[in-house]
VMD Tcl script that builds the backbone (N, CA, C; Angstrom):
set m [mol new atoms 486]
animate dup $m
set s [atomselect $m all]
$s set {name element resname resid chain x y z} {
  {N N UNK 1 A -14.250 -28.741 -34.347}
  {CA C UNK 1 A -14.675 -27.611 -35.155}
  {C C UNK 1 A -15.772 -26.877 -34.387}
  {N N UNK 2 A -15.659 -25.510 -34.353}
  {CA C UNK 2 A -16.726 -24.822 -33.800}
  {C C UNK 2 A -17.793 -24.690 -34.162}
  {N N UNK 3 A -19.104 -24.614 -33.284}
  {CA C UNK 3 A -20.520 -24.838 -34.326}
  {C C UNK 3 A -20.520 -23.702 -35.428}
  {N N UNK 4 A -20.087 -22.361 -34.924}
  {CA C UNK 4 A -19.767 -21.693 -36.017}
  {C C UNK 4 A -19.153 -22.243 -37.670}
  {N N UNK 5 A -18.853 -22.636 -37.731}
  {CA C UNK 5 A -17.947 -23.372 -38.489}
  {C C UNK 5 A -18.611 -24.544 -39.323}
  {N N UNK 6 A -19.681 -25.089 -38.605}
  {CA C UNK 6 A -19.981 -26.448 -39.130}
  {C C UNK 6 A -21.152 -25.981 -40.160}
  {N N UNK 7 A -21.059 -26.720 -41.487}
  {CA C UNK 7 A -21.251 -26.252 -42.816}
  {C C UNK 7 A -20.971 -25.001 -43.153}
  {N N UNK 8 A -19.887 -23.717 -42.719}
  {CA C UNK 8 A -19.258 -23.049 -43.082}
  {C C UNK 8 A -18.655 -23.269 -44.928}
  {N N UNK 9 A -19.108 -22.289 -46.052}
  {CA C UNK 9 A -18.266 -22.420 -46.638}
  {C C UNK 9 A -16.669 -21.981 -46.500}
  {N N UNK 10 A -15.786 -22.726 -47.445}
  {CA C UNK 10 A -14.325 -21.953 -47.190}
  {C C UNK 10 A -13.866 -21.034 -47.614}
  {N N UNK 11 A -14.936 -20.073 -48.419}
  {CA C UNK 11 A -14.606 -18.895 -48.486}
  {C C UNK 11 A -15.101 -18.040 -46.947}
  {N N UNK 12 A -15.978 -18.872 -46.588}
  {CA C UNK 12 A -16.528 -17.760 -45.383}
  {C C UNK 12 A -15.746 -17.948 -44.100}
  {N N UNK 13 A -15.103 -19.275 -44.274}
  {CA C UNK 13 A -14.126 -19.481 -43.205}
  {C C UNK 13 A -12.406 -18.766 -43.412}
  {N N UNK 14 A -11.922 -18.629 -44.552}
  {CA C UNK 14 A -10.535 -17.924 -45.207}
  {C C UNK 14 A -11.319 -16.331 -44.551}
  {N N UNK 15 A -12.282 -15.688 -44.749}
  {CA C UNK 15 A -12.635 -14.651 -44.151}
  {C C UNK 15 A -12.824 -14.132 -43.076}
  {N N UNK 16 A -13.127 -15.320 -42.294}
  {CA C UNK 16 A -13.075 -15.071 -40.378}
  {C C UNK 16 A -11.412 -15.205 -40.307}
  {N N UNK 17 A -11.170 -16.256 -40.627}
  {CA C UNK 17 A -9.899 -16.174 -40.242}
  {C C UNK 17 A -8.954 -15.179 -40.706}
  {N N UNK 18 A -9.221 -14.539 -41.553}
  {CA C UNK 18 A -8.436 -13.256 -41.815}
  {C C UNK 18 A -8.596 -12.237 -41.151}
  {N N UNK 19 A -9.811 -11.941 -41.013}
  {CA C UNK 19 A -10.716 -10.703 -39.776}
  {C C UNK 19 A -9.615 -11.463 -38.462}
  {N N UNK 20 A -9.967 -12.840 -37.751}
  {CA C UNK 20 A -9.645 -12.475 -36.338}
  {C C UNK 20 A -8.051 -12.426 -36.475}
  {N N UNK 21 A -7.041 -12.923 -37.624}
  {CA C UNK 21 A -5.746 -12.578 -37.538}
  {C C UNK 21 A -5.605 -11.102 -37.429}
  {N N UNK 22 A -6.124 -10.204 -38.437}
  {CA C UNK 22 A -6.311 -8.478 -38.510}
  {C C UNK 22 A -6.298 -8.176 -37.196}
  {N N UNK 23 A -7.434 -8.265 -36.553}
  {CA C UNK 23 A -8.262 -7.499 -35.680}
  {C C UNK 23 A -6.715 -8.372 -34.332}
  {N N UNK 24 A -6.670 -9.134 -34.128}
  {CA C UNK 24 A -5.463 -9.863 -32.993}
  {C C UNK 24 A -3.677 -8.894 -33.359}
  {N N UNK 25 A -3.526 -8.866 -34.946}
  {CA C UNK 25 A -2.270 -8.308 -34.896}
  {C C UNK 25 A -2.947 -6.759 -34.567}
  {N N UNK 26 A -3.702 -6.560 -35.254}
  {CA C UNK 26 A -3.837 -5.007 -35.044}
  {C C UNK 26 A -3.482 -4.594 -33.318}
  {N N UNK 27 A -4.668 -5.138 -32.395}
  {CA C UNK 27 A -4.575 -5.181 -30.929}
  {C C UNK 27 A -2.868 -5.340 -30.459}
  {N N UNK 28 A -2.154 -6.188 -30.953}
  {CA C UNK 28 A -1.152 -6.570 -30.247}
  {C C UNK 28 A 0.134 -5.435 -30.976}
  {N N UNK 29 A -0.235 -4.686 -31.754}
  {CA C UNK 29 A 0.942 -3.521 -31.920}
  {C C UNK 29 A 0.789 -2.239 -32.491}
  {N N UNK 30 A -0.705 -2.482 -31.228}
  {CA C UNK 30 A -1.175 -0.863 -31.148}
  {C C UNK 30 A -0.212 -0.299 -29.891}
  {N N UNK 31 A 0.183 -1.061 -29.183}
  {CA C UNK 31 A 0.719 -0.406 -28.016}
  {C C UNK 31 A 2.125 0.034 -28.361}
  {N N UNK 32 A 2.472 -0.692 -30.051}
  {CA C UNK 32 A 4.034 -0.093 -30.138}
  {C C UNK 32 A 3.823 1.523 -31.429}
  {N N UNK 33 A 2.477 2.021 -30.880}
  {CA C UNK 33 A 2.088 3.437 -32.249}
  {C C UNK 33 A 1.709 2.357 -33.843}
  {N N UNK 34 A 1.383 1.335 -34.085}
  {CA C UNK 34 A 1.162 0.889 -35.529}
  {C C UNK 34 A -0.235 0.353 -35.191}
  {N N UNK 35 A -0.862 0.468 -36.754}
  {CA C UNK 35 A -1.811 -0.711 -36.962}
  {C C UNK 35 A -1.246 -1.156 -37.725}
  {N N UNK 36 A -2.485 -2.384 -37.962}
  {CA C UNK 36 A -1.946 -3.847 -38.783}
  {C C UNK 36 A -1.272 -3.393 -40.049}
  {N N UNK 37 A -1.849 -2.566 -41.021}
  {CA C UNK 37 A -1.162 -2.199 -42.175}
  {C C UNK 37 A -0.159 -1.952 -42.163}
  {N N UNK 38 A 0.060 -1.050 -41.129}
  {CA C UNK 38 A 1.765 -0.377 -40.886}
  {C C UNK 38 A 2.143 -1.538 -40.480}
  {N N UNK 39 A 1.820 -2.299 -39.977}
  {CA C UNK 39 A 2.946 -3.384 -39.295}
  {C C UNK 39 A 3.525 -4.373 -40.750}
  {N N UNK 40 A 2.355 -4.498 -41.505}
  {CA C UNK 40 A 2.425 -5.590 -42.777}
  {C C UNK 40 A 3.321 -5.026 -43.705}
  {N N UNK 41 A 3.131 -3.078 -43.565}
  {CA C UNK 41 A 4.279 -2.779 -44.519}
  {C C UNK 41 A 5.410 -2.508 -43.797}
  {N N UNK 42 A 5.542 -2.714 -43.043}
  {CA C UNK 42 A 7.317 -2.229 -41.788}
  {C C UNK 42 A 7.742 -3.975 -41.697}
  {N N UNK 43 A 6.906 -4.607 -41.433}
  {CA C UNK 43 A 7.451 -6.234 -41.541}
  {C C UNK 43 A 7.831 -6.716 -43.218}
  {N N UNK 44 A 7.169 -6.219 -43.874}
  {CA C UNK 44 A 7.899 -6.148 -45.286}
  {C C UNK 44 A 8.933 -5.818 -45.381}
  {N N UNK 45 A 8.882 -4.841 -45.200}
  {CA C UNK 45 A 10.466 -3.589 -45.775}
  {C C UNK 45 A 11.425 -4.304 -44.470}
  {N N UNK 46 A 11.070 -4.543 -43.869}
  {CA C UNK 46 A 12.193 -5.363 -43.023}
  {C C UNK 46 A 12.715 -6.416 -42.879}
  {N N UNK 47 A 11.936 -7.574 -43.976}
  {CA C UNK 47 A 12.028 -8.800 -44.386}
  {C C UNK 47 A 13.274 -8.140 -45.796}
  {N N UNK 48 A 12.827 -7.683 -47.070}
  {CA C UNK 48 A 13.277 -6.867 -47.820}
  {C C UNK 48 A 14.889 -6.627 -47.602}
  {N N UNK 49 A 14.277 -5.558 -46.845}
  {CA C UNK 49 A 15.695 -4.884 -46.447}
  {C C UNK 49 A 16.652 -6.056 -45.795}
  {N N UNK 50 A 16.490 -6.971 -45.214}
  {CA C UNK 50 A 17.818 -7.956 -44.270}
  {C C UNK 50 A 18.019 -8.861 -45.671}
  {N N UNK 51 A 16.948 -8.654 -47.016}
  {CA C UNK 51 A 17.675 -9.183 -48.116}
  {C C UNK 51 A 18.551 -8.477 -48.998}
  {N N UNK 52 A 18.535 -7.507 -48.724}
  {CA C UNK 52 A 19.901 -6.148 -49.390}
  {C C UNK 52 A 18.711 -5.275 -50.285}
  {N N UNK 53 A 17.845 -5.782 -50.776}
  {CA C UNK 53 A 16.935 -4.612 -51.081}
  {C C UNK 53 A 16.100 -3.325 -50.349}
  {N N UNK 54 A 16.011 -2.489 -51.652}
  {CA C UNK 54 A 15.476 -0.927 -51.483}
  {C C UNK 54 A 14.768 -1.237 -52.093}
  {N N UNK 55 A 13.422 -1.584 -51.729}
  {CA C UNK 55 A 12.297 -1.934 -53.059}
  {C C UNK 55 A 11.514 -0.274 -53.041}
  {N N UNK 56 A 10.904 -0.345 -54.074}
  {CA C UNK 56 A 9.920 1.045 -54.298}
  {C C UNK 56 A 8.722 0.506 -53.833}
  {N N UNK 57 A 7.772 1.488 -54.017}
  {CA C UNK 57 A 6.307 1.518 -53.180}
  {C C UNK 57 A 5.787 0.093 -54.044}
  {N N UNK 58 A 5.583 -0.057 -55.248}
  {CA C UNK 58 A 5.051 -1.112 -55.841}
  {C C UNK 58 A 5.179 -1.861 -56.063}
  {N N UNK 59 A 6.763 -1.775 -55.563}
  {CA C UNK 59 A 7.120 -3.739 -55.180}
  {C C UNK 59 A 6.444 -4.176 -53.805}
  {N N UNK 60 A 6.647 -3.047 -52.955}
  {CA C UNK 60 A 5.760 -3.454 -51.831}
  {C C UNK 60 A 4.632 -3.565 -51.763}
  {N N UNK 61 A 3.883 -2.583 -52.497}
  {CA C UNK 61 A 2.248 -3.153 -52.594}
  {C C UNK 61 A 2.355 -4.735 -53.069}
  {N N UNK 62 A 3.099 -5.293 -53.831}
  {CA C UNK 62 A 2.815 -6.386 -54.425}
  {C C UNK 62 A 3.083 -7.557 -53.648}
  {N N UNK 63 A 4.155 -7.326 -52.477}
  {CA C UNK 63 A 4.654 -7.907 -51.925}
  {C C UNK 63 A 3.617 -7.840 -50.839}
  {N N UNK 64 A 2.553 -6.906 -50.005}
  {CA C UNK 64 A 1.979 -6.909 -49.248}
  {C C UNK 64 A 0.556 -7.502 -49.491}
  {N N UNK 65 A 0.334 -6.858 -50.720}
  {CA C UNK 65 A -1.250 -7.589 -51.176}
  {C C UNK 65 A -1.968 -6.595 -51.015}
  {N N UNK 66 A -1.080 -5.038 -50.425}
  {CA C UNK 66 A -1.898 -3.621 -50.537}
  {C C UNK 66 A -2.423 -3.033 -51.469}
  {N N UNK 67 A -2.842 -2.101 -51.687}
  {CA C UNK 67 A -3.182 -1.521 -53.341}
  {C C UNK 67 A -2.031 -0.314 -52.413}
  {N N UNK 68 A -1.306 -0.078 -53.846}
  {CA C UNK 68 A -0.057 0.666 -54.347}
  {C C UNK 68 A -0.555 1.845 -53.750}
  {N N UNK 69 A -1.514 2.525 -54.020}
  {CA C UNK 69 A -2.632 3.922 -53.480}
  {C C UNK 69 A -2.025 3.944 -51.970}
  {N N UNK 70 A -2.734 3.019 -51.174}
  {CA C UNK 70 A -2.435 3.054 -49.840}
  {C C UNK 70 A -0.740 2.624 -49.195}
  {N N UNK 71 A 0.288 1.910 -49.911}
  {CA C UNK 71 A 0.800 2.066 -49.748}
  {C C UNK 71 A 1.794 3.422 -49.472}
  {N N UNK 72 A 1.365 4.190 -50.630}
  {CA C UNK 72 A 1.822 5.462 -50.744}
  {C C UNK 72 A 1.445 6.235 -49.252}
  {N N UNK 73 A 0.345 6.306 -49.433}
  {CA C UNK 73 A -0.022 6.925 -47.677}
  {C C UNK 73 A 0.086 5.955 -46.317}
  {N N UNK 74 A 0.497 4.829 -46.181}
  {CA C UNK 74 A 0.865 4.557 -45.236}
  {C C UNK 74 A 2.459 5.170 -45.115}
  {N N UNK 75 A 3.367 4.734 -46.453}
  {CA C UNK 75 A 5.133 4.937 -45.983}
  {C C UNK 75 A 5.042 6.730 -45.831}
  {N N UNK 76 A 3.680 7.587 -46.491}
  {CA C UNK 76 A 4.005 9.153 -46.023}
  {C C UNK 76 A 3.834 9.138 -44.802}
  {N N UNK 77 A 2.677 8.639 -43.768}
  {CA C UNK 77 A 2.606 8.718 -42.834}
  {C C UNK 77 A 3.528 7.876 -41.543}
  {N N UNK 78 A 4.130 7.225 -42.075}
  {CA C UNK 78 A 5.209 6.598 -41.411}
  {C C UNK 78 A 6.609 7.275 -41.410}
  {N N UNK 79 A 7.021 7.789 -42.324}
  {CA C UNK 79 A 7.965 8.743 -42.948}
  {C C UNK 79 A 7.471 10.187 -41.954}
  {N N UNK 80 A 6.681 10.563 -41.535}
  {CA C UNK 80 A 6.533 12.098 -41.075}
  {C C UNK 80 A 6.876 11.667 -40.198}
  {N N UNK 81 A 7.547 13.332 -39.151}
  {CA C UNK 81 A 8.520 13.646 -38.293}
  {C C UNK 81 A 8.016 12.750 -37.476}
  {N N UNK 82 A 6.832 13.085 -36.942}
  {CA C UNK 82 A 6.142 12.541 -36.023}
  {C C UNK 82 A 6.764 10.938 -35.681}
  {N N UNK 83 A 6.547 10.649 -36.630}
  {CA C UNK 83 A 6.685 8.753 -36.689}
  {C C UNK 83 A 8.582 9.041 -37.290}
  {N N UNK 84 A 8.737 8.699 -38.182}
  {CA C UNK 84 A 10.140 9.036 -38.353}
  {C C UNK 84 A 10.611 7.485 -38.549}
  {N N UNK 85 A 9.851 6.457 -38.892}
  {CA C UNK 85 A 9.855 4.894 -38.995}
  {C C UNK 85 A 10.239 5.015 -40.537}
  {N N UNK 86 A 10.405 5.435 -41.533}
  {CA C UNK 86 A 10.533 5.450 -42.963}
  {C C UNK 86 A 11.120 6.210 -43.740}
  {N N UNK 87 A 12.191 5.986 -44.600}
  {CA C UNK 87 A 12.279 7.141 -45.519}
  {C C UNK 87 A 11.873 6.766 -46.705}
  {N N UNK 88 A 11.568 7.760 -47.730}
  {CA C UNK 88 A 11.318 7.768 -48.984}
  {C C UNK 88 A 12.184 8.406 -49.713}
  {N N UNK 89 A 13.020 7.803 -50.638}
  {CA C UNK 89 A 13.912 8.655 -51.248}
  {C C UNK 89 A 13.653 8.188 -52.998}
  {N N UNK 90 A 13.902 8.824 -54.017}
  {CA C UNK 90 A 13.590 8.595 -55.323}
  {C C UNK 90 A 14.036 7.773 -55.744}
  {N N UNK 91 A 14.207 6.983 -56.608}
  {CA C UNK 91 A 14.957 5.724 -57.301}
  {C C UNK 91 A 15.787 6.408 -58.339}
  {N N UNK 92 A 17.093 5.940 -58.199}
  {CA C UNK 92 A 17.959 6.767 -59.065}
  {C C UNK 92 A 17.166 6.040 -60.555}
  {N N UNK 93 A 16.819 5.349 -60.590}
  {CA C UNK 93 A 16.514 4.358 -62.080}
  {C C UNK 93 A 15.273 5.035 -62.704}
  {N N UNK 94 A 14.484 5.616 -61.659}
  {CA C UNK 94 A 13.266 5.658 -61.749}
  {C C UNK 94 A 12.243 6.962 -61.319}
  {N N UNK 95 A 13.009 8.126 -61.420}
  {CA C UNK 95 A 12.967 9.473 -60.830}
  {C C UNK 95 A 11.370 9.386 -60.398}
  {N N UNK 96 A 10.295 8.886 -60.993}
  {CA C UNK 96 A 8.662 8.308 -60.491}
  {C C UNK 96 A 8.946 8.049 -59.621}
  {N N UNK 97 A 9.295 6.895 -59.416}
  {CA C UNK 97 A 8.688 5.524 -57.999}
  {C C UNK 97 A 10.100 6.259 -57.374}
  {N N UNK 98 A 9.319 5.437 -55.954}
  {CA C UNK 98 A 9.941 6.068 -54.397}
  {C C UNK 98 A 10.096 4.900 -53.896}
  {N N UNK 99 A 11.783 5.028 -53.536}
  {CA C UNK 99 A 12.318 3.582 -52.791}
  {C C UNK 99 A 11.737 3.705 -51.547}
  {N N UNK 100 A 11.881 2.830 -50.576}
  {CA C UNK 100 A 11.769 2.938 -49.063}
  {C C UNK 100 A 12.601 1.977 -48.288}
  {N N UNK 101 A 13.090 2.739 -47.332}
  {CA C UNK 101 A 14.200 2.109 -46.387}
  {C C UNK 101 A 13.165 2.660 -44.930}
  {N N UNK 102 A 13.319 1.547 -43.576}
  {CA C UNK 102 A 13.152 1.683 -42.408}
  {C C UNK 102 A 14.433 2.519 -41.897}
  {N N UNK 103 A 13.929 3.277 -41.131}
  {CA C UNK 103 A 15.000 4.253 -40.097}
  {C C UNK 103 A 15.836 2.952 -39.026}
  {N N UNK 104 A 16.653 3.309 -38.604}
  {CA C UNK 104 A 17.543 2.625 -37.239}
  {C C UNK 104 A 15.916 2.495 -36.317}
  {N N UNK 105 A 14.816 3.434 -36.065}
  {CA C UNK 105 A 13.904 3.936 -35.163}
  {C C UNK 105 A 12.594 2.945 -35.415}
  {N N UNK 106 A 12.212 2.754 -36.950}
  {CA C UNK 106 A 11.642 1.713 -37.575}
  {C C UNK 106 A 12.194 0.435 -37.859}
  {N N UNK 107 A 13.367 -0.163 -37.593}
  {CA C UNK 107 A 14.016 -1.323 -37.835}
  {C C UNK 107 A 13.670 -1.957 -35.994}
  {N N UNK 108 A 14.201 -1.199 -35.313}
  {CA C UNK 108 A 13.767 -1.220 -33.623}
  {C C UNK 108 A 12.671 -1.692 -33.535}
  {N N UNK 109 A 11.434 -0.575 -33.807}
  {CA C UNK 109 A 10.154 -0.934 -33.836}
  {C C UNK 109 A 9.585 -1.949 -34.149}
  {N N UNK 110 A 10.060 -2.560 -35.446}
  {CA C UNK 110 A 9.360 -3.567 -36.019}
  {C C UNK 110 A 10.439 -4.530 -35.499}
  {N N UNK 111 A 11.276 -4.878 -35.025}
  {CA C UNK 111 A 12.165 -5.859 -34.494}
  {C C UNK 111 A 11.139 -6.303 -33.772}
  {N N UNK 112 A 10.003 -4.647 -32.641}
  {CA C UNK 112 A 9.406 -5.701 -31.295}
  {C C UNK 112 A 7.934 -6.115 -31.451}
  {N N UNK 113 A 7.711 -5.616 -33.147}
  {CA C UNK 113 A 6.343 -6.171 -33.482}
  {C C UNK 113 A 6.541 -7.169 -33.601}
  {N N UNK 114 A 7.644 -7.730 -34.619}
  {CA C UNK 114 A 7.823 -8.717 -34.865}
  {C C UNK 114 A 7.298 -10.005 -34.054}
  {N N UNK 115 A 8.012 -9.757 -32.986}
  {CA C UNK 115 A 8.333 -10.956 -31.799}
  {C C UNK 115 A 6.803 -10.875 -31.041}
  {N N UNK 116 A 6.337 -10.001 -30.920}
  {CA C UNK 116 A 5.228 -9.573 -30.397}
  {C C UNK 116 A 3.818 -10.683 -31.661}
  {N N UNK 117 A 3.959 -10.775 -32.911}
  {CA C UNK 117 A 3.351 -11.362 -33.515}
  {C C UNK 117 A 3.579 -12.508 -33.793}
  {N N UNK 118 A 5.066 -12.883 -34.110}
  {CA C UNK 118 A 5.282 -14.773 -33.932}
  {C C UNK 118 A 4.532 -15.028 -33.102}
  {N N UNK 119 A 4.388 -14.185 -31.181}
  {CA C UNK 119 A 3.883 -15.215 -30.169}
  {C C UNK 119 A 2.452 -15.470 -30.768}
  {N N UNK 120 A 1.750 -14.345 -31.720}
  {CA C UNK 120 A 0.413 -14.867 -31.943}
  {C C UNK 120 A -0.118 -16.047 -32.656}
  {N N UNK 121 A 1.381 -15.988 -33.760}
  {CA C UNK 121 A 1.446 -17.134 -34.412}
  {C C UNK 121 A 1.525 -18.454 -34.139}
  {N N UNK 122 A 2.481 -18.498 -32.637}
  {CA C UNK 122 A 2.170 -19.376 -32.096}
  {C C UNK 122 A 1.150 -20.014 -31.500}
  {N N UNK 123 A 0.381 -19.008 -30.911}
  {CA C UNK 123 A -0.937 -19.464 -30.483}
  {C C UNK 123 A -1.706 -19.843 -31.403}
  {N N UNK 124 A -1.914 -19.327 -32.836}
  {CA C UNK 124 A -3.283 -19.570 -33.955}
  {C C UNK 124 A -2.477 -21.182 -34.029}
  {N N UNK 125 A -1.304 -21.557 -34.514}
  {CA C UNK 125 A -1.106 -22.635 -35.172}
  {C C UNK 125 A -0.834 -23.744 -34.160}
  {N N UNK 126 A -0.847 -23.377 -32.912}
  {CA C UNK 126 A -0.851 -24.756 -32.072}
  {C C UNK 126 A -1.209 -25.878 -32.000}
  {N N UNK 127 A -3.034 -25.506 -32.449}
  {CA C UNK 127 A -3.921 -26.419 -32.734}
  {C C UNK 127 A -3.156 -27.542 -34.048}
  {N N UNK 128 A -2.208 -26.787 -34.694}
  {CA C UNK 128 A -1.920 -27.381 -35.891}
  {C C UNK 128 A -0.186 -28.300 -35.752}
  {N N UNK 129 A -0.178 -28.801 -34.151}
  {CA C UNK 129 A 1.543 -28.893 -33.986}
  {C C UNK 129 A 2.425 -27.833 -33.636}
  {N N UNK 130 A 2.327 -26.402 -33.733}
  {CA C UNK 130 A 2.963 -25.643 -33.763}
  {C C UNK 130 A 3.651 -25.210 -35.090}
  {N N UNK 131 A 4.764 -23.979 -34.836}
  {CA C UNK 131 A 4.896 -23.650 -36.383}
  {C C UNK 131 A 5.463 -24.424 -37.373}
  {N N UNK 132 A 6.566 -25.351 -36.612}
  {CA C UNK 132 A 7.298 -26.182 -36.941}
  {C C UNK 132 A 6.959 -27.760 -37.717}
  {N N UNK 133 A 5.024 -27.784 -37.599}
  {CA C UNK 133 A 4.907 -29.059 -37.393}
  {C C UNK 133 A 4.907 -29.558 -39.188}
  {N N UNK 134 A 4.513 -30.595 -39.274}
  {CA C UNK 134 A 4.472 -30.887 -40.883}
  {C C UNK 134 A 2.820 -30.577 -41.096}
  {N N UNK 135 A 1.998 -30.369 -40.259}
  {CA C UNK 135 A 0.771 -30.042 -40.485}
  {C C UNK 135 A 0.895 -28.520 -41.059}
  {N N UNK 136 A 1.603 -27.804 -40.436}
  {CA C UNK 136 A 1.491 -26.133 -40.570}
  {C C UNK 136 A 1.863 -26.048 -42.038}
  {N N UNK 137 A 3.275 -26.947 -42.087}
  {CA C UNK 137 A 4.090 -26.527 -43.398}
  {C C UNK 137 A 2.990 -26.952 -44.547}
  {N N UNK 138 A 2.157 -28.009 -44.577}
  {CA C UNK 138 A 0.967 -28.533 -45.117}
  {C C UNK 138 A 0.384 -27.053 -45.727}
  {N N UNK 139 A -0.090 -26.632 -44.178}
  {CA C UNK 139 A -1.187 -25.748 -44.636}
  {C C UNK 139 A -0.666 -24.334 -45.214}
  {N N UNK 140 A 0.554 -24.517 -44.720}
  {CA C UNK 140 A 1.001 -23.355 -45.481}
  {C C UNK 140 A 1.547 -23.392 -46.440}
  {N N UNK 141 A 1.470 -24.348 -47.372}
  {CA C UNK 141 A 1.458 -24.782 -48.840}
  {C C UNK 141 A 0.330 -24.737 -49.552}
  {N N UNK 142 A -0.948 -25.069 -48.727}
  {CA C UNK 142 A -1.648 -24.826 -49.177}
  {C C UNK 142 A -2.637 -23.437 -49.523}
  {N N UNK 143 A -1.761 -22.099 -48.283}
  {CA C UNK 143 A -2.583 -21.524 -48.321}
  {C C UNK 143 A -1.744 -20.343 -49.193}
  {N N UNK 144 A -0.576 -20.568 -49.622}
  {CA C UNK 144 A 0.488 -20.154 -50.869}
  {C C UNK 144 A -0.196 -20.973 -52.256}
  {N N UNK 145 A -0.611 -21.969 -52.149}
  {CA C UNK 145 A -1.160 -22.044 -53.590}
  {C C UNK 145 A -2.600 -21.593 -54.035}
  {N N UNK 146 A -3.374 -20.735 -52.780}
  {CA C UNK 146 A -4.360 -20.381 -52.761}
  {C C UNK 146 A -4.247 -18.762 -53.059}
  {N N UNK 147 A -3.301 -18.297 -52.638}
  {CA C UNK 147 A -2.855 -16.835 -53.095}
  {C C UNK 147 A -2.377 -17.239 -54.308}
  {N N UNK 148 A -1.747 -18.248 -54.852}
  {CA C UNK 148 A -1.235 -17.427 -56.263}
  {C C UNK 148 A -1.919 -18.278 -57.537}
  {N N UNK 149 A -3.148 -18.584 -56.744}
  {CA C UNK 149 A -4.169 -18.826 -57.867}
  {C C UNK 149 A -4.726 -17.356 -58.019}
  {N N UNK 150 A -5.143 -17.393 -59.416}
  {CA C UNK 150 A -5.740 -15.439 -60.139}
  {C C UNK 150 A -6.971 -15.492 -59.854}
  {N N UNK 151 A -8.218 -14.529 -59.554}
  {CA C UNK 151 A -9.254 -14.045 -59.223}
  {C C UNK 151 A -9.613 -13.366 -60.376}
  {N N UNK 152 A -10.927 -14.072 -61.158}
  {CA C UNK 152 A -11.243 -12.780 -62.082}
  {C C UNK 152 A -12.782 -12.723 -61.817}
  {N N UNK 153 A -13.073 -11.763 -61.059}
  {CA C UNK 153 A -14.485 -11.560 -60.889}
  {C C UNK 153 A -15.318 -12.009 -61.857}
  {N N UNK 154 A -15.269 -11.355 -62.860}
  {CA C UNK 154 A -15.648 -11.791 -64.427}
  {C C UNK 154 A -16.476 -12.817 -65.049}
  {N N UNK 155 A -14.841 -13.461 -64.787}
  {CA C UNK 155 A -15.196 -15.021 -65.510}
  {C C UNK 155 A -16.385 -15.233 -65.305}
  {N N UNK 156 A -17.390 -15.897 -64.169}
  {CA C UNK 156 A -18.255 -16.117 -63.709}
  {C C UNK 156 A -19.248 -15.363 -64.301}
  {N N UNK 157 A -19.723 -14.200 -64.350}
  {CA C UNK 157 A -20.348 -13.718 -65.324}
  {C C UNK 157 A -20.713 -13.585 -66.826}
  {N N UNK 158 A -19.041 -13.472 -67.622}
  {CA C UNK 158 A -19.053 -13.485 -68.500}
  {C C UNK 158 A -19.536 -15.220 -69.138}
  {N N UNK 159 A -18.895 -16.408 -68.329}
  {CA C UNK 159 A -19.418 -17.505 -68.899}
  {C C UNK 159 A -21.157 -17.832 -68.820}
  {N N UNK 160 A -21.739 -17.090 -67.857}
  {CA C UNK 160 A -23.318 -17.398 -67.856}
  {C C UNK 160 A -24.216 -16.410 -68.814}
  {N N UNK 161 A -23.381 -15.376 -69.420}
  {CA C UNK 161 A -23.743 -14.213 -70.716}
  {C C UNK 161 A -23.506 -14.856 -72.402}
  {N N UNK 162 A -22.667 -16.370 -71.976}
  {CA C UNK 162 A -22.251 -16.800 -72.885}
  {C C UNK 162 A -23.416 -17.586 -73.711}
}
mol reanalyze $m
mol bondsrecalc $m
mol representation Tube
mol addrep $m
């Protein structure tokens, strides 16, 4: 363990380690035109999509862990000519919400983020066996039951008002 680290709480450690994953994917697919966001929502919609879904913006915020807000302006700015990685088309169900499909141009793209970010993955989880190991699958059980535990700022307050 790094001296950094030693009496670290694990909230302050879930926080570095989120910063240096960010700040590592960001670096590694800037050179393909994305940052990390765009990559988290183009690796979505491309996970998604090879499952036969057209999800709308707020399945993907939900699915990303974005706020819905920014989703909206990342798939516009991915969607313009410029970029041309996205379309947005209306939901026949739902004339509001806006489906999103990757272009042939954005399916490409994120094909070489993709591969470009496993290798990082490989490197963070080495220490841990690799991706494959029963340590990883461990921790990545554990760090799925740590997301879908609920956060209520609140609580904590409201029980010491009590």
């Amino acid at each position: 363990m790094s001296s950094a680290a030693e009496g670290a709480t694990a909230g302050f450690l879930v926080w570095r380690l989120s910063m240096k994953w960010r700040v590592a994917v960001g670096r590694a697919v800037a050179p393909l035109g994305l940052t990390h966001a765009q990559y988290a929502l183009m690796a979505s919609l491309y996970g998604m999509g090879r499952s036969g879904l057209r999800p709308r913006q707020r399945q993907l915020a939900d699915t990303t862990g974005l706020e819905p807000l920014y989703v909206s302006k990342l798939a516009r700015a991915l969607e313009a000519e410029a970029a041309g990685l996205v379309t947005r088309t209306r939901d026949p169900n739902d004339p509001r919400a806006m489906q999103l499909t990757l272009t042939e141009q954005g399916r490409d793209v994120t094909r070489r983020a993709i591969k470009v970010v496993q290798g990082l993955l490989d490197q963070l989880l080495e220490p841990l066996g690799g991706q494959d190991s029963p340590r990883t699958r461990q921790f990545t059980h554990e760090l799925a039951t740590l997301l879908d535990t609920p956060l209520d700022p609140h609580t904590e307050n409201d029980e010491e008002q009590s």
